[in-house]
N, C-alpha and C positions, 0 to 999 in steps of 0.2 A: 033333277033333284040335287041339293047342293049338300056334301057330308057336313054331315056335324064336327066341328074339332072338339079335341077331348081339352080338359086343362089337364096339368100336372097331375092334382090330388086323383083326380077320374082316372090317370093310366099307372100310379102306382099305386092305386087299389085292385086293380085289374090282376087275375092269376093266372099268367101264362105258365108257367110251368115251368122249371131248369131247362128242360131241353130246347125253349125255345130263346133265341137271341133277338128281343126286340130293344129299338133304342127308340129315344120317345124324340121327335121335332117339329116343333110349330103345330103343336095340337093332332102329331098322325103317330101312328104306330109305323116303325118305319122295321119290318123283316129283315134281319141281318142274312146274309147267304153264310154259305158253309167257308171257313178259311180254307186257302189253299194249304197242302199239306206240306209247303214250302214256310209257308205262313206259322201253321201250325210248334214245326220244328224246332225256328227260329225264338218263338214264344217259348219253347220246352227247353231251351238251351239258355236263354236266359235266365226263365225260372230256376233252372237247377246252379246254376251263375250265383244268385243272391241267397239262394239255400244255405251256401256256402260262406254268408257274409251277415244275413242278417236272419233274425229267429222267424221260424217256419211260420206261425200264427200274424207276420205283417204282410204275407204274399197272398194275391190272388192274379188268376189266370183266367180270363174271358168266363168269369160267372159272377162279377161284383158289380151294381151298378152306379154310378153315379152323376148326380144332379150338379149342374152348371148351366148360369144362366137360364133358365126356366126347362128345356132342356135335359134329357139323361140318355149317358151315354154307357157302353159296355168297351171298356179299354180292354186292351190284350193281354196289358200285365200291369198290377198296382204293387208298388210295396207303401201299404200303410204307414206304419210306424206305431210305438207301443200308446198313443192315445187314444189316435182313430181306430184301431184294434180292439181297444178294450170298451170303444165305446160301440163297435160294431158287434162285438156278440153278443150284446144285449138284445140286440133287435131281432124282430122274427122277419123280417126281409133283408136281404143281403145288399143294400142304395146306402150307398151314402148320401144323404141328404147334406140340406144348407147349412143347418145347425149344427153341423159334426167338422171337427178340424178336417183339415185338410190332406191329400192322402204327402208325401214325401216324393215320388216318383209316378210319372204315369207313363208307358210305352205305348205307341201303338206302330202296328206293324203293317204297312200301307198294303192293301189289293189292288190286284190290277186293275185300272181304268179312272178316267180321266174326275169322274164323281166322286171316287174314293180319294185320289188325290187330295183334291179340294177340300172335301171335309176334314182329312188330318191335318194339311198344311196350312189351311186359313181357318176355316171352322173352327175345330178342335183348339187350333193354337190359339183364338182369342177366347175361347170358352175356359179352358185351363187357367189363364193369364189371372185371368177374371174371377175365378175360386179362388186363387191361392197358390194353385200346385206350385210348389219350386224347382223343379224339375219337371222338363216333357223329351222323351227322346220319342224322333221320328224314323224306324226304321224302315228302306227304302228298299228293298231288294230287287226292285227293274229299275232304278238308276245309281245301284250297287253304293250308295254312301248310309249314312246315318246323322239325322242332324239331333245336334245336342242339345236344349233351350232351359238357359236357365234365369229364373226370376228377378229382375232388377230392376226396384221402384214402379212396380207392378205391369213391368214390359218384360218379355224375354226378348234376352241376350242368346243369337244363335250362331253356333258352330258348326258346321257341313263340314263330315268328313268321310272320307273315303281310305280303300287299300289296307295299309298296316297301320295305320292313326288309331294310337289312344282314346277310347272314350273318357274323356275327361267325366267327372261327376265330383262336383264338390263335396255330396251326401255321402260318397261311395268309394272313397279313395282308396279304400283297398282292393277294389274292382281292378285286373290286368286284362280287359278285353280289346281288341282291337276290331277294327271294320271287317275287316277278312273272315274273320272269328266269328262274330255274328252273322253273317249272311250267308256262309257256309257253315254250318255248327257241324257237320260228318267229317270233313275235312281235317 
């Protein structure tokens, strides 16, 4: 018996519930696992990072979702911005949909294994590319760098960096983090 694929409309009418982390691809509900609590961390240290920089109502932290390329994903940290913000609390689902700008910043914070990979560094990066976002950082914590990707003539432009290197962010230039910084946020 062969499953049925859902479309789009069919899984974001669907009520899983906050607690649960599903991202939608190629017609399946795809179960997120639980982040590593390295993962975790890392995401709370950024978060508290941009608290610092930009108003609390443009942040969200692995409970937002959003649609790219037919496609929805649950990134690990958005900073909105005050349009998609103010057009996101109208909603009584927390997706950014197609029709909504674009978020300013997406992170995601790779898991270990070779499919999670994949999906941040090729998947995701042409999915992003291809909404808009102008900003995608790929945080690496098993190959201890952080790459930077920023929008240009609707390709990203990417930085790989490691150590005590500056995160560069054109959006964020008040940002002082370095690669050390985020990978280790107790330290």
């Amino acid at each position: 018996m062969v499953a049925t694929k859902l479309s789009l409309a069919d899984f974001l009418s669907l009520d899983t519930g906050p607690e649960a982390r599903c991202e939608f691809v190629d017609g399946e509900v795809v179960q997120m696992p639980p982040e590593s609590p390295r993962n975790v961390l890392i995401s709370l240290f950024l978060l508290q990072q941009f608290l610092q920089t930009v108003p609390f109502h443009w942040l969200r932290r692995m409970d937002t979702e959003i649609v790219v390329s037919g496609r929805v994903r649950i990134p690990d940290l958005l900073v909105l911005g005050e349009d998609l913000a103010a057009v996101l609390e109208d909603t009584g689902r927390s997706t950014i949909t197609e029709d909504m700008p674009a978020p300013l910043l997406v992170v995601e914070v790779v898991s270990p294994g070779k499919s999670n990979e994949d999906r941040d560094y090729r998947y995701k990066r042409s999915e992003y590319a291809a909404r808009g976002v102008s900003e995608y950082w790929i945080v690496d914590p098993a190959k201890a760098k952080v790459t930077v990707l920023t929008l240009v003539d609707g390709l990203y432009e990417a930085q790989a960096l490691q150590g005590e290197a500056l995160l560069p962010s054109p959006q964020f230039a008040e940002l002082s983090l370095t690669v050390a910084k985020v990978l280790c946020p107790k330290g």
